[in-house]
N, CA, C and O atoms as a GROMACS GRO file, in nm:
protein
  604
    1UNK      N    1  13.927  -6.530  13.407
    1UNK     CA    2  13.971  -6.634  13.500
    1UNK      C    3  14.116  -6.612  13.538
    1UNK      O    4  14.194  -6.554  13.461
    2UNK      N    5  14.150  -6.658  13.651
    2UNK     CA    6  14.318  -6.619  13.677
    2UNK      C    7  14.363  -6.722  13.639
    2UNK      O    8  14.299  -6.824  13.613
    3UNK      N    9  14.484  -6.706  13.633
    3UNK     CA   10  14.572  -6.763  13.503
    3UNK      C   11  14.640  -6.900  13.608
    3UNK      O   12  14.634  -7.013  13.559
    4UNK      N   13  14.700  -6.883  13.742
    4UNK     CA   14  14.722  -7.014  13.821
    4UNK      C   15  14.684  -7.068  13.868
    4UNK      O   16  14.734  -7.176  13.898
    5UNK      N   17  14.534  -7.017  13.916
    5UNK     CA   18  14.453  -7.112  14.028
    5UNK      C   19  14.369  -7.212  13.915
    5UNK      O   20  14.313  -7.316  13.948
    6UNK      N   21  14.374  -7.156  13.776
    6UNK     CA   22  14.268  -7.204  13.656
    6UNK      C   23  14.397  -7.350  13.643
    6UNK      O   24  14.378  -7.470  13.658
    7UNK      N   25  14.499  -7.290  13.616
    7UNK     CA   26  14.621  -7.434  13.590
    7UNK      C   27  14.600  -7.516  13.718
    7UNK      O   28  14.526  -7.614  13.724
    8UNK      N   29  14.660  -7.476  13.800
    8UNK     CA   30  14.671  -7.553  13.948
    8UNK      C   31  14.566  -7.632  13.941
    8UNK      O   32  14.586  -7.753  13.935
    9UNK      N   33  14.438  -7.583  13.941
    9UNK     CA   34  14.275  -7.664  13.959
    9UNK      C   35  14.272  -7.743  13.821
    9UNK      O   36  14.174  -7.817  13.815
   10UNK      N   37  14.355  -7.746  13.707
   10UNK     CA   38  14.341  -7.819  13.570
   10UNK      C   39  14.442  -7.938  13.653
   10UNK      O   40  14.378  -8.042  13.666
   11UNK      N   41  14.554  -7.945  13.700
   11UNK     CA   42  14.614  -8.036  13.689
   11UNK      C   43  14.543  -8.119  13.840
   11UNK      O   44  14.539  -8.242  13.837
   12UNK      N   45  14.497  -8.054  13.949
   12UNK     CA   46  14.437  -8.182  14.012
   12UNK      C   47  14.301  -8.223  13.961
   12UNK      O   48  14.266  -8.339  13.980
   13UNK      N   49  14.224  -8.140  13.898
   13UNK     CA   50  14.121  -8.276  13.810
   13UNK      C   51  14.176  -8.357  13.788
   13UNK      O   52  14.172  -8.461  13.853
   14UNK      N   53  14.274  -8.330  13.653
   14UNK     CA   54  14.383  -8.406  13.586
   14UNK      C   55  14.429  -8.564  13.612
   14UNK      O   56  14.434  -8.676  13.562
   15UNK      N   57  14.465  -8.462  13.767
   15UNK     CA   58  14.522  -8.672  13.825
   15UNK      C   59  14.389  -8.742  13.918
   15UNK      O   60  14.371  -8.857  13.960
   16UNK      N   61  14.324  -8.638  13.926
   16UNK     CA   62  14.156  -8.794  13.972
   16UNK      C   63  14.158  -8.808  13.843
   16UNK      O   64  14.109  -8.917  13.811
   17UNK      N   65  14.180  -8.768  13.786
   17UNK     CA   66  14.063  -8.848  13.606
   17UNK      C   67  14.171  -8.929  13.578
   17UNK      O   68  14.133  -9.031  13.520
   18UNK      N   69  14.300  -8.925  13.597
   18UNK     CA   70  14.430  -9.038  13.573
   18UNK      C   71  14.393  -9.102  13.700
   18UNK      O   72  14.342  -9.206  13.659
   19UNK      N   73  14.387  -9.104  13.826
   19UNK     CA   74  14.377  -9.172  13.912
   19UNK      C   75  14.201  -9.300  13.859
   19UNK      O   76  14.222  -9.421  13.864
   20UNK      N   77  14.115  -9.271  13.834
   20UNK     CA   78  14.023  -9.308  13.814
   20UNK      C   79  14.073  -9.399  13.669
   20UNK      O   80  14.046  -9.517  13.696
   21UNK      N   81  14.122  -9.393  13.554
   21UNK     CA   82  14.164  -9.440  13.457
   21UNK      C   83  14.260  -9.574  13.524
   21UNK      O   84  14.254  -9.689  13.479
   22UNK      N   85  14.336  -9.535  13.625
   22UNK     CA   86  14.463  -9.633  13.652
   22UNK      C   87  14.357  -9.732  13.732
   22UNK      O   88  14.374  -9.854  13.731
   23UNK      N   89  14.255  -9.674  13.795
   23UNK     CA   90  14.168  -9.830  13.854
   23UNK      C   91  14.080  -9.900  13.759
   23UNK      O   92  14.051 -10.019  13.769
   24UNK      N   93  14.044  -9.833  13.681
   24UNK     CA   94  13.976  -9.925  13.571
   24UNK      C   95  14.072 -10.013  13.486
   24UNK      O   96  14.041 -10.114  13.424
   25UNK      N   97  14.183  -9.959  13.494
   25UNK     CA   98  14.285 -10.027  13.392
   25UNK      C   99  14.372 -10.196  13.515
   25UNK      O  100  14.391 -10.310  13.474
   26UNK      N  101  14.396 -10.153  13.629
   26UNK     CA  102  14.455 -10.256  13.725
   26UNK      C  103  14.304 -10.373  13.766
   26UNK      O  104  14.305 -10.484  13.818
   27UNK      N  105  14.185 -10.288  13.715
   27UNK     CA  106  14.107 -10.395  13.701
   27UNK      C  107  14.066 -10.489  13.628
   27UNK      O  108  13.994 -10.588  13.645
   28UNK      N  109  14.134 -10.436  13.527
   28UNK     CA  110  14.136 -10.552  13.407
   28UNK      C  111  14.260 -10.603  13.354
   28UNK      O  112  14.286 -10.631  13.237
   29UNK      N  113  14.342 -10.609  13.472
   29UNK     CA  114  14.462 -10.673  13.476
   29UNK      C  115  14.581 -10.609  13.380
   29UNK      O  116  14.675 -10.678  13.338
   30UNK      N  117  14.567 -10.497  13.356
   30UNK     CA  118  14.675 -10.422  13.286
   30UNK      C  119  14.781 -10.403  13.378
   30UNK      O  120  14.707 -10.362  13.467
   31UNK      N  121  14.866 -10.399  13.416
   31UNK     CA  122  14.954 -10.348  13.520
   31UNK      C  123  15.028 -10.241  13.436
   31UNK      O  124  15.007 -10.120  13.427
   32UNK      N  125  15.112 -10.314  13.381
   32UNK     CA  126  15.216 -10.186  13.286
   32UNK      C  127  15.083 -10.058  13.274
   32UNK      O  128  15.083  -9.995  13.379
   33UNK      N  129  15.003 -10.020  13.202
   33UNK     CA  130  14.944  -9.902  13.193
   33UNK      C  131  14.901  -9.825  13.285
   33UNK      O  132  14.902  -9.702  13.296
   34UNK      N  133  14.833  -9.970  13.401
   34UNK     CA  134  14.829  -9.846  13.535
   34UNK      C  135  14.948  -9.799  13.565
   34UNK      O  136  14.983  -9.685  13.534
   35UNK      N  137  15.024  -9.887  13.631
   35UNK     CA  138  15.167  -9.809  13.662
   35UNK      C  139  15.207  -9.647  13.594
   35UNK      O  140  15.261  -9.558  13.659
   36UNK      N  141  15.165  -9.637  13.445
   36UNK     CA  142  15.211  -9.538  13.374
   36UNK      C  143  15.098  -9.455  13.380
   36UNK      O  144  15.115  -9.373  13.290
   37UNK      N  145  14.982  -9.429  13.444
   37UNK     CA  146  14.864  -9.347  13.450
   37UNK      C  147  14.889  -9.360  13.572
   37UNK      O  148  14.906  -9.247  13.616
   38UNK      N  149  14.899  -9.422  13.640
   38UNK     CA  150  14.878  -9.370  13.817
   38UNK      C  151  15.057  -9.257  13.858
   38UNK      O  152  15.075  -9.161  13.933
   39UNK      N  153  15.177  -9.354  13.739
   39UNK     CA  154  15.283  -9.198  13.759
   39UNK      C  155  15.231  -9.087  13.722
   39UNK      O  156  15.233  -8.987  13.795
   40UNK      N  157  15.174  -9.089  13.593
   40UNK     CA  158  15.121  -8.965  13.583
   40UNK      C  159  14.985  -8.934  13.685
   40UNK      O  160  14.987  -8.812  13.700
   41UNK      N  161  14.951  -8.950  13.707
   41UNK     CA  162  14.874  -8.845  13.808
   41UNK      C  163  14.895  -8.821  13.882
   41UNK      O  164  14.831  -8.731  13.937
   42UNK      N  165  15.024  -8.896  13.956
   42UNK     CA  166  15.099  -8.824  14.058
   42UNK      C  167  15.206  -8.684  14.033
   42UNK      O  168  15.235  -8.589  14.105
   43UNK      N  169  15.254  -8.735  13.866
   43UNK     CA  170  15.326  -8.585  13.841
   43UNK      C  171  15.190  -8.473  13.824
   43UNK      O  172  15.204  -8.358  13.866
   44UNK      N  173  15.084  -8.510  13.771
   44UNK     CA  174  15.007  -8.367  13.808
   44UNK      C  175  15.004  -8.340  13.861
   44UNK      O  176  15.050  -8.226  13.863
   45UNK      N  177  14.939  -8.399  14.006
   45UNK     CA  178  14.933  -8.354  14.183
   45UNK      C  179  15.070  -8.304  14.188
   45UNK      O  180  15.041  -8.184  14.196
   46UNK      N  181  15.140  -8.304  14.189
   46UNK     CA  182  15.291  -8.287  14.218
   46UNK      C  183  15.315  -8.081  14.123
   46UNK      O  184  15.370  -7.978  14.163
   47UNK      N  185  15.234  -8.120  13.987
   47UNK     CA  186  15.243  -7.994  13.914
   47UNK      C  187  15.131  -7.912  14.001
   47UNK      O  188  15.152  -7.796  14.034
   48UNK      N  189  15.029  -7.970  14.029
   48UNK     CA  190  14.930  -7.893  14.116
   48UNK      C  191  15.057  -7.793  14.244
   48UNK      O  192  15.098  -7.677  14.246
   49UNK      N  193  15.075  -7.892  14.314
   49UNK     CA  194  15.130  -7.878  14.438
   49UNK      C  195  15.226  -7.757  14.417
   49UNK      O  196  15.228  -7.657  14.489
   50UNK      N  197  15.303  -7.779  14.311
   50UNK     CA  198  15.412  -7.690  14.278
   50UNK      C  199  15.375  -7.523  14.243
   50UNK      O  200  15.432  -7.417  14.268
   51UNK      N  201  15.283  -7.550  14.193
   51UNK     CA  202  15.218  -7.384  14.076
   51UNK      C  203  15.163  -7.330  14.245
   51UNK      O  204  15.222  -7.242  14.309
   52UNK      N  205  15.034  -7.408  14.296
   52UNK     CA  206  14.995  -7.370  14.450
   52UNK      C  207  15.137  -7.287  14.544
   52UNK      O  208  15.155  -7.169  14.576
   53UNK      N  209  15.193  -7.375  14.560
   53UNK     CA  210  15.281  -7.312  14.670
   53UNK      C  211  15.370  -7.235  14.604
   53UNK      O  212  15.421  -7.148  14.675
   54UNK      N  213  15.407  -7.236  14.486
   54UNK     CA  214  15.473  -7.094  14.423
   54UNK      C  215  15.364  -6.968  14.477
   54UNK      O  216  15.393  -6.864  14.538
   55UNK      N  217  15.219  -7.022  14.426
   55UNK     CA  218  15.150  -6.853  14.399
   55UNK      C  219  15.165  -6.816  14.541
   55UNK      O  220  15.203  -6.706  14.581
   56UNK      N  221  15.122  -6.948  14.635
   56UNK     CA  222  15.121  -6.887  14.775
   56UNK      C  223  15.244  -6.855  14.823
   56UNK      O  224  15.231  -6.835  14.944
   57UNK      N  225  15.327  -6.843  14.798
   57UNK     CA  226  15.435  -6.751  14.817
   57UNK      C  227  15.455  -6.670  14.768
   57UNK      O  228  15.467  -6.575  14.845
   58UNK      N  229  15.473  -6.638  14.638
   58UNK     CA  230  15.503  -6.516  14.529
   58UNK      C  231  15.367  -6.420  14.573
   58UNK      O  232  15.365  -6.304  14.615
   59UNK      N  233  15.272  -6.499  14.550
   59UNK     CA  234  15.152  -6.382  14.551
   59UNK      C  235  15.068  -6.375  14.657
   59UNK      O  236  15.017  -6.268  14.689
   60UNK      N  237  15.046  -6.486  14.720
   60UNK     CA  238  14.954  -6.502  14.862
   60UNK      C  239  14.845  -6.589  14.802
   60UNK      O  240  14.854  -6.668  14.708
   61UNK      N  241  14.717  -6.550  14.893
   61UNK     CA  242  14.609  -6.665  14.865
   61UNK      C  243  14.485  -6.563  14.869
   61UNK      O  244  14.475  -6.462  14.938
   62UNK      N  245  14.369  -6.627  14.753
   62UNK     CA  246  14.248  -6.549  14.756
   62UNK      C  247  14.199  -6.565  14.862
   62UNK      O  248  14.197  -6.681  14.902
   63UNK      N  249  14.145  -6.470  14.943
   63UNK     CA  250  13.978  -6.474  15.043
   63UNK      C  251  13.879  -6.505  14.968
   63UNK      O  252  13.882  -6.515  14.846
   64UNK      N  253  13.774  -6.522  15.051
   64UNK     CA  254  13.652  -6.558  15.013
   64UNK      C  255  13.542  -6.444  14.957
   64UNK      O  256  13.465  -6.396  15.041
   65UNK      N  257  13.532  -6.402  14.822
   65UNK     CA  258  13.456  -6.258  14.775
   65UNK      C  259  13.310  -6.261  14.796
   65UNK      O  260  13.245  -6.158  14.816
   66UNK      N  261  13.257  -6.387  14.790
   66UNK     CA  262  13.061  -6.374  14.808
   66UNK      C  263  13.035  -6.342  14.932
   66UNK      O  264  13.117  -6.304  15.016
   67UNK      N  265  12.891  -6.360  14.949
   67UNK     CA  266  12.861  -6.292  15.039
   67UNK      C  267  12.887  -6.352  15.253
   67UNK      O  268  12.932  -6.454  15.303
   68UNK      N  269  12.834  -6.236  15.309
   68UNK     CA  270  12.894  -6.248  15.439
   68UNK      C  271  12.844  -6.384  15.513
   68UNK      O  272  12.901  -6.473  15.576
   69UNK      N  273  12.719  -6.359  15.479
   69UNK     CA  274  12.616  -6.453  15.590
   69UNK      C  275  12.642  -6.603  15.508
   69UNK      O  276  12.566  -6.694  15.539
   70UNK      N  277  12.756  -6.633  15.394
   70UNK     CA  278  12.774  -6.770  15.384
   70UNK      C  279  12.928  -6.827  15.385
   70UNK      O  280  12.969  -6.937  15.347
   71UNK      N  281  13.013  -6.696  15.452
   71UNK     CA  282  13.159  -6.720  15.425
   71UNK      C  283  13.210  -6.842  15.553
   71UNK      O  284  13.311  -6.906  15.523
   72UNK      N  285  13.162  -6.866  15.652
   72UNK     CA  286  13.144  -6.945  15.723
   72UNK      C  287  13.181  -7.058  15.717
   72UNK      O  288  13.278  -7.119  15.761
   73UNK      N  289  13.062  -7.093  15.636
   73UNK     CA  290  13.022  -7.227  15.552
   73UNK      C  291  13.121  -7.252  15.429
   73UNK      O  292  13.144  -7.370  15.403
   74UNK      N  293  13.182  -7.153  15.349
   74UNK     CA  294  13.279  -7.147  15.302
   74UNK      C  295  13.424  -7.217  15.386
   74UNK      O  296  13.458  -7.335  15.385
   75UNK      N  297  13.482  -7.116  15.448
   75UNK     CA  298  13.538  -7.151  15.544
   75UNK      C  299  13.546  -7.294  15.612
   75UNK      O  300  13.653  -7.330  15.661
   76UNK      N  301  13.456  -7.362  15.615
   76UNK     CA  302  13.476  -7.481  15.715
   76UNK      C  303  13.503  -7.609  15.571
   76UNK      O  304  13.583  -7.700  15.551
   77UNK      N  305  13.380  -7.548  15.493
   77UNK     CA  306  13.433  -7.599  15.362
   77UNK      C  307  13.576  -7.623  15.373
   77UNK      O  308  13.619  -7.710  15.449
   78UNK      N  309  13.653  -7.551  15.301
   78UNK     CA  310  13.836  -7.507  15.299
   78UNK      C  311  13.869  -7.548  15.393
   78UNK      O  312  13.965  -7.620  15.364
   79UNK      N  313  13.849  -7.550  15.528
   79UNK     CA  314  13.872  -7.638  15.600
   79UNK      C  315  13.930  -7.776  15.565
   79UNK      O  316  14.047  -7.812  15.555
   80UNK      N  317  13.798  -7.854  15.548
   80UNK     CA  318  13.782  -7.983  15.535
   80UNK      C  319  13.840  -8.018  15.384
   80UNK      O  320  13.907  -8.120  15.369
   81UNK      N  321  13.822  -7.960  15.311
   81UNK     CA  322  13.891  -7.943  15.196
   81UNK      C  323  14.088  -7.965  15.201
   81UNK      O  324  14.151  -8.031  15.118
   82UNK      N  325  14.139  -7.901  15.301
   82UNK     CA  326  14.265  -7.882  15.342
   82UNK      C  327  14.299  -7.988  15.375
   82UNK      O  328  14.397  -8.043  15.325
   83UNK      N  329  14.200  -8.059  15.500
   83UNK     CA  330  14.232  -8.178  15.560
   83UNK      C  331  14.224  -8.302  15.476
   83UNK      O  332  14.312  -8.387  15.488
   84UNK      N  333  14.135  -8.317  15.400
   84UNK     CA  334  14.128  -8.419  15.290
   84UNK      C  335  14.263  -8.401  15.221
   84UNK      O  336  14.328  -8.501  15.248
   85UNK      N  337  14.352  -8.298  15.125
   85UNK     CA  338  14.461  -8.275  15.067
   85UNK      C  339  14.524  -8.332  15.142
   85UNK      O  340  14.533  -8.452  15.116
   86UNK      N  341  14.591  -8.286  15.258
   86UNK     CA  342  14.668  -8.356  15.349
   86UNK      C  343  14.700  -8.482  15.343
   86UNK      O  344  14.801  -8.536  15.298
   87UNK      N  345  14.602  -8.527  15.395
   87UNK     CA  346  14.597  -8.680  15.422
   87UNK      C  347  14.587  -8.789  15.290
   87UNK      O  348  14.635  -8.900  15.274
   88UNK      N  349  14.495  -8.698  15.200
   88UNK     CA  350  14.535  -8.764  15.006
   88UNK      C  351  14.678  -8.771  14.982
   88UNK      O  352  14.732  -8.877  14.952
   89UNK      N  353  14.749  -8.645  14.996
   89UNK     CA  354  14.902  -8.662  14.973
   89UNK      C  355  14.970  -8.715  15.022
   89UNK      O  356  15.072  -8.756  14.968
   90UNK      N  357  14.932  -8.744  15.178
   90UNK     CA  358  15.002  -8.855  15.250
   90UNK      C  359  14.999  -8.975  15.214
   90UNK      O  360  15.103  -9.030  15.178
   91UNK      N  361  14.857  -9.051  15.214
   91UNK     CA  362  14.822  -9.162  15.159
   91UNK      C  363  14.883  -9.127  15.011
   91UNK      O  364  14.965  -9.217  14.993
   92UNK      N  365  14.884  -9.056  14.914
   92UNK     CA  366  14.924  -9.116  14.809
   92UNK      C  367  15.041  -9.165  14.802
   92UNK      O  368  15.059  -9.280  14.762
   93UNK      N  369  15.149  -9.078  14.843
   93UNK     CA  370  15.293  -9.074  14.856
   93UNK      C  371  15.340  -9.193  14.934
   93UNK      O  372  15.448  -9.243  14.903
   94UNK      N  373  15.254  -9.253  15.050
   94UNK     CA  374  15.253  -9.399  15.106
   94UNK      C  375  15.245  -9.492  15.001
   94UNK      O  376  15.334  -9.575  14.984
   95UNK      N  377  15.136  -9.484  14.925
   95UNK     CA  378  15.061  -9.595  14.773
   95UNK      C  379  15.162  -9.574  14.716
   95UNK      O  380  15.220  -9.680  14.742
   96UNK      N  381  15.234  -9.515  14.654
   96UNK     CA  382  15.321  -9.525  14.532
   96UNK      C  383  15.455  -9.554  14.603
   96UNK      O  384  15.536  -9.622  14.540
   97UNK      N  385  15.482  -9.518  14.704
   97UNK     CA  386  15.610  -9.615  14.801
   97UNK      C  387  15.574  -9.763  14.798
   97UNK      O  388  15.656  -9.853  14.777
   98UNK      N  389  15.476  -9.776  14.815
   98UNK     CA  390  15.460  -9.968  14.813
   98UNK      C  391  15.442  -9.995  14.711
   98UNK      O  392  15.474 -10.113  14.694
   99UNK      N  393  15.409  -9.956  14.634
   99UNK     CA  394  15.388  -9.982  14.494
   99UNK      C  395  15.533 -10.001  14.437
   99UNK      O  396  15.569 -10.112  14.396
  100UNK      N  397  15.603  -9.905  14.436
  100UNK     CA  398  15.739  -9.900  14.371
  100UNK      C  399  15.867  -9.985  14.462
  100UNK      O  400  15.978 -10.031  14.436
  101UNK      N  401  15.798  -9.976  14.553
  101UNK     CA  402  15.894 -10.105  14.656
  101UNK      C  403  15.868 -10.293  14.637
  101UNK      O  404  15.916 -10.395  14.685
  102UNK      N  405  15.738 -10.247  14.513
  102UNK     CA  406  15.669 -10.392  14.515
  102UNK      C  407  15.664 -10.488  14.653
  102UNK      O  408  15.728 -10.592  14.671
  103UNK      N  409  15.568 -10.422  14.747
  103UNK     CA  410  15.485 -10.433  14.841
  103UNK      C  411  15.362 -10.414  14.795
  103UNK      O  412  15.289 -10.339  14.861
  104UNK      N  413  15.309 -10.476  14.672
  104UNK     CA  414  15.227 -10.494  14.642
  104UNK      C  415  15.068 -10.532  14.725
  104UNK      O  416  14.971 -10.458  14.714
  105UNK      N  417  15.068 -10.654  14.802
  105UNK     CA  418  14.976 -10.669  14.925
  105UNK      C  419  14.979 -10.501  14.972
  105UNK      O  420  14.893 -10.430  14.921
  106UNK      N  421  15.039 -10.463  15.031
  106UNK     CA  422  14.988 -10.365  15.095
  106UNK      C  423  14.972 -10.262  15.034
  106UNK      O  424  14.924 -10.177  15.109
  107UNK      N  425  14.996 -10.212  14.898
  107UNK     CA  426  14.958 -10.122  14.799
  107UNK      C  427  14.804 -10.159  14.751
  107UNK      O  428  14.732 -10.066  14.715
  108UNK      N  429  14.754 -10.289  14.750
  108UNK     CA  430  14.653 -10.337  14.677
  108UNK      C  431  14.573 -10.237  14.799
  108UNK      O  432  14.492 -10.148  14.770
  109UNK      N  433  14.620 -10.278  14.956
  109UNK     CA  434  14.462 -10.265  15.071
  109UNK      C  435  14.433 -10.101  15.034
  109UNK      O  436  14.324 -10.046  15.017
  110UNK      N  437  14.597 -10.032  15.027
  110UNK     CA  438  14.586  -9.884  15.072
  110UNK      C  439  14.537  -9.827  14.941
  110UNK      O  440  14.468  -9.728  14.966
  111UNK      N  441  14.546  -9.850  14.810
  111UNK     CA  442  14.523  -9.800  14.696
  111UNK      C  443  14.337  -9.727  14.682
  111UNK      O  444  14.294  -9.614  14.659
  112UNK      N  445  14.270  -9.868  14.711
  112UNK     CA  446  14.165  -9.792  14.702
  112UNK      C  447  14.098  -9.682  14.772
  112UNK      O  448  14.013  -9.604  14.726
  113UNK      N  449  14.173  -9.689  14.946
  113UNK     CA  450  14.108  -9.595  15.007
  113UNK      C  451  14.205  -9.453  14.954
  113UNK      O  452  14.154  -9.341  14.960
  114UNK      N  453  14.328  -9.468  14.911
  114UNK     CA  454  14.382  -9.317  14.852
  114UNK      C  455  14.339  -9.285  14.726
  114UNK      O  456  14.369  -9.176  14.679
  115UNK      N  457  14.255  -9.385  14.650
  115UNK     CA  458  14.198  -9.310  14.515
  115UNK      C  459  14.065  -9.236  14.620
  115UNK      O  460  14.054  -9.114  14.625
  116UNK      N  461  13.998  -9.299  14.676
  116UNK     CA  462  13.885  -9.215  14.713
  116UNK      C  463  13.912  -9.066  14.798
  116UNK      O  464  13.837  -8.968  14.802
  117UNK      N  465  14.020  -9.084  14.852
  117UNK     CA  466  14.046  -8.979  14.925
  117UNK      C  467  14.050  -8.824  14.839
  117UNK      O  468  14.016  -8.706  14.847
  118UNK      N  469  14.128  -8.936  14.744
  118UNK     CA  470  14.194  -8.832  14.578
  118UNK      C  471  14.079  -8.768  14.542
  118UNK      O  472  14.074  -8.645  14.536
  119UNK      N  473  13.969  -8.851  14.512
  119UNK     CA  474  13.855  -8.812  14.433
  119UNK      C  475  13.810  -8.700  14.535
  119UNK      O  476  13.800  -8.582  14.501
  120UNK      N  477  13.786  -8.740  14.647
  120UNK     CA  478  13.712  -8.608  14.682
  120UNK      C  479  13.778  -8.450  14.762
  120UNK      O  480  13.737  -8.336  14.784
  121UNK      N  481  13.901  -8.530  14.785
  121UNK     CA  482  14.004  -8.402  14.740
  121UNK      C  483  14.003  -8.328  14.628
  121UNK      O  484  13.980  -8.208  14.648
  122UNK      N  485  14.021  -8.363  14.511
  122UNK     CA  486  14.026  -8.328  14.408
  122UNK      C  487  13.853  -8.222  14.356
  122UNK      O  488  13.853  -8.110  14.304
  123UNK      N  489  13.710  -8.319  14.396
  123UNK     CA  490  13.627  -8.267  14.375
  123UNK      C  491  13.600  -8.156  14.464
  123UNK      O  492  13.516  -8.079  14.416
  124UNK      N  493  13.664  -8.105  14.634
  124UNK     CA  494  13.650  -8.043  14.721
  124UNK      C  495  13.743  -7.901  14.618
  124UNK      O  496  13.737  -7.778  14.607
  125UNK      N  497  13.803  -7.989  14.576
  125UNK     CA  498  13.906  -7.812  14.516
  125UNK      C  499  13.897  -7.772  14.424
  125UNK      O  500  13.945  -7.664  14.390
  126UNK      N  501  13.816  -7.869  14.336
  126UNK     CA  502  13.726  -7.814  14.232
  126UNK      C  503  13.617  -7.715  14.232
  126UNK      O  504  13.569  -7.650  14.140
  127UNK      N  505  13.581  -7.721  14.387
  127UNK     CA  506  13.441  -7.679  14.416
  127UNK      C  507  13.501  -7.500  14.486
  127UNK      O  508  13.434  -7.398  14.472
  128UNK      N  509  13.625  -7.506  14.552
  128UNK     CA  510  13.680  -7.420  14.607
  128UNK      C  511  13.749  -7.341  14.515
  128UNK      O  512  13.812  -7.248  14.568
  129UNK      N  513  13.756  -7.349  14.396
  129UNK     CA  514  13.805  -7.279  14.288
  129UNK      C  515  13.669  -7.186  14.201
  129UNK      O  516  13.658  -7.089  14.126
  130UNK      N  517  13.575  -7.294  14.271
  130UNK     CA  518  13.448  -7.217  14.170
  130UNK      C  519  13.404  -7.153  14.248
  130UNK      O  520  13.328  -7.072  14.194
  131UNK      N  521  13.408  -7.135  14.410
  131UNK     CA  522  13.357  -7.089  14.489
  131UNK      C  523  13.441  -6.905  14.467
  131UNK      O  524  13.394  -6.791  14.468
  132UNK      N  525  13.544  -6.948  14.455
  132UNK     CA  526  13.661  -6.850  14.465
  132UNK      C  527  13.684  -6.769  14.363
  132UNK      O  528  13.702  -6.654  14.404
  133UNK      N  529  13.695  -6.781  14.199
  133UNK     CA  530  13.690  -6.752  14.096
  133UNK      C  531  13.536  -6.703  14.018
  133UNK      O  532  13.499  -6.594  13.975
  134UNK      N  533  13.477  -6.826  14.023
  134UNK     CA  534  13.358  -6.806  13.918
  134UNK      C  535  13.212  -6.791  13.961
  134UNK      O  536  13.140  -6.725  13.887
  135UNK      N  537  13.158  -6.849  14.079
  135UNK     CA  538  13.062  -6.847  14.136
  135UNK      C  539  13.047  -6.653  14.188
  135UNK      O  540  12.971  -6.558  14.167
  136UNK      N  541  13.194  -6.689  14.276
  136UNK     CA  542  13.178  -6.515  14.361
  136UNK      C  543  13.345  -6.436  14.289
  136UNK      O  544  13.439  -6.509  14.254
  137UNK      N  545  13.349  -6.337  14.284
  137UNK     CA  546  13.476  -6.268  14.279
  137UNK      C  547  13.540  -6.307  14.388
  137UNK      O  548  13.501  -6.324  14.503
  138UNK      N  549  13.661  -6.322  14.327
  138UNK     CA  550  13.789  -6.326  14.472
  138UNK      C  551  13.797  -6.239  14.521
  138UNK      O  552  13.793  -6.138  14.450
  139UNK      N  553  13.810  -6.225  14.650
  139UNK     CA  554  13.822  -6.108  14.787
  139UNK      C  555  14.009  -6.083  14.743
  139UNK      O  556  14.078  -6.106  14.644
  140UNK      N  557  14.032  -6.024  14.882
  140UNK     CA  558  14.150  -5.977  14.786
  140UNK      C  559  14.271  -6.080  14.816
  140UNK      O  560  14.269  -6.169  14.901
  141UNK      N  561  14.374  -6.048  14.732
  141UNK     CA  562  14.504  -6.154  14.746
  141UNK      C  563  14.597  -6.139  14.876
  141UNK      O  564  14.679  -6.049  14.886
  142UNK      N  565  14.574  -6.245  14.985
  142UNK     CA  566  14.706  -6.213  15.130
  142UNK      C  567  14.714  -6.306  15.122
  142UNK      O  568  14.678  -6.397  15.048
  143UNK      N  569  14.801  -6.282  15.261
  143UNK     CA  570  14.860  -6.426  15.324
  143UNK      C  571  14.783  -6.550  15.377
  143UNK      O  572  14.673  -6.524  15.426
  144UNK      N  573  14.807  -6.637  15.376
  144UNK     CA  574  14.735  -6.781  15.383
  144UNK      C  575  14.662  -6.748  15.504
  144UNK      O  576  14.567  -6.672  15.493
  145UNK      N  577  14.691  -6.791  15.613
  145UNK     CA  578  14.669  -6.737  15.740
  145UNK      C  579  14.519  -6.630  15.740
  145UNK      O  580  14.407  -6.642  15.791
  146UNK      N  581  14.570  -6.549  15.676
  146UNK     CA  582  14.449  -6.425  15.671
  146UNK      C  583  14.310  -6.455  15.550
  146UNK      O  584  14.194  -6.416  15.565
  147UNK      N  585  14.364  -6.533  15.434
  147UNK     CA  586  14.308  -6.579  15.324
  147UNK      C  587  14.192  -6.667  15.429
  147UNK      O  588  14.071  -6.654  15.412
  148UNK      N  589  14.244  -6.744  15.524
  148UNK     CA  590  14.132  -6.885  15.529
  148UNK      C  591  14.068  -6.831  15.672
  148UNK      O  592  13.953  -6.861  15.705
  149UNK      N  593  14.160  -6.742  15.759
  149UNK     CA  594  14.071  -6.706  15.884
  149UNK      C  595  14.051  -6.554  15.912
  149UNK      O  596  13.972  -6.504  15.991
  150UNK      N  597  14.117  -6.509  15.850
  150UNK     CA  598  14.047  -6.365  15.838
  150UNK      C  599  14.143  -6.255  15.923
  150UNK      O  600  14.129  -6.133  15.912
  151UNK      N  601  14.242  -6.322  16.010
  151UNK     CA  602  14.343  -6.244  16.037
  151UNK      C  603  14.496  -6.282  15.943
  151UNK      O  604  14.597  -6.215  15.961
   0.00000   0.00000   0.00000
């Protein structure tokens, strides 16, 4: 297994399974503990984010190694996969601004739709790590650009 995409993909499980912990816990009226499980799963995403854009700079990004007639479908995958990240990190980084601004009302509306976003961000790059690593061999290591479209 490679040694950063295996970390990187450990720490965003990491913060859905802290993100998922901090809603069971604000549902039973804990505040102090969510607060301290929902920081932490933002410093994972954050450790995710960090190890990611190191490799993709230092080293580049895997292509897609299985086969031809399903790289496509791959592809649009990673796609949508990308776009979910995006907009998870946006929305999260919004949630924990109201949160920490105690704008609470409006942390309560936005919270749940950025845990869900999280979750399937998180399960989309779970799935793109197995696609990439363990399911098929990684194609070879380039640039982002060339990694997701082929030039």
């Amino acid at each position: 297994m490679p040694f950063l995409p295996t970390i990187s993909t450990f720490f965003i499980a990491l913060s859905a399974i802290l993100v998922a912990i901090g809603w069971v816990l604000i549902s039973k009226g804990k505040k102090k503990a969510h607060k301290k499980v929902m920081l932490s799963a933002a410093v994972s995403a954050i450790l995710f984010f960090i190890i990611y854009v190191s490799r993709t700079i230092f080293v580049g990004n895997t292509s897609f190694g299985g086969p031809d007639n399903i790289e496509i479908y791959y592809t649009i995958f990673l796609v949508f996969h990308i776009i979910l990240a995006t907009t998870g990190a946006v929305f999260g980084i919004v949630t924990i601004t109201l949160a920490l601004k105690r704008n609470i009302e409006k942390h309560r509306k936005i919270g749940p739709v950025t845990s869900i976003i999280w979750f399937f961000t998180a399960i989309t790059g779970v799935m793109v790590y197995l696609l990439l690593y363990v399911i098929y061999d990684g194609g070879e290591t380039t640039s982002m650009l060339k990694a997701i479209f082929g030039f």
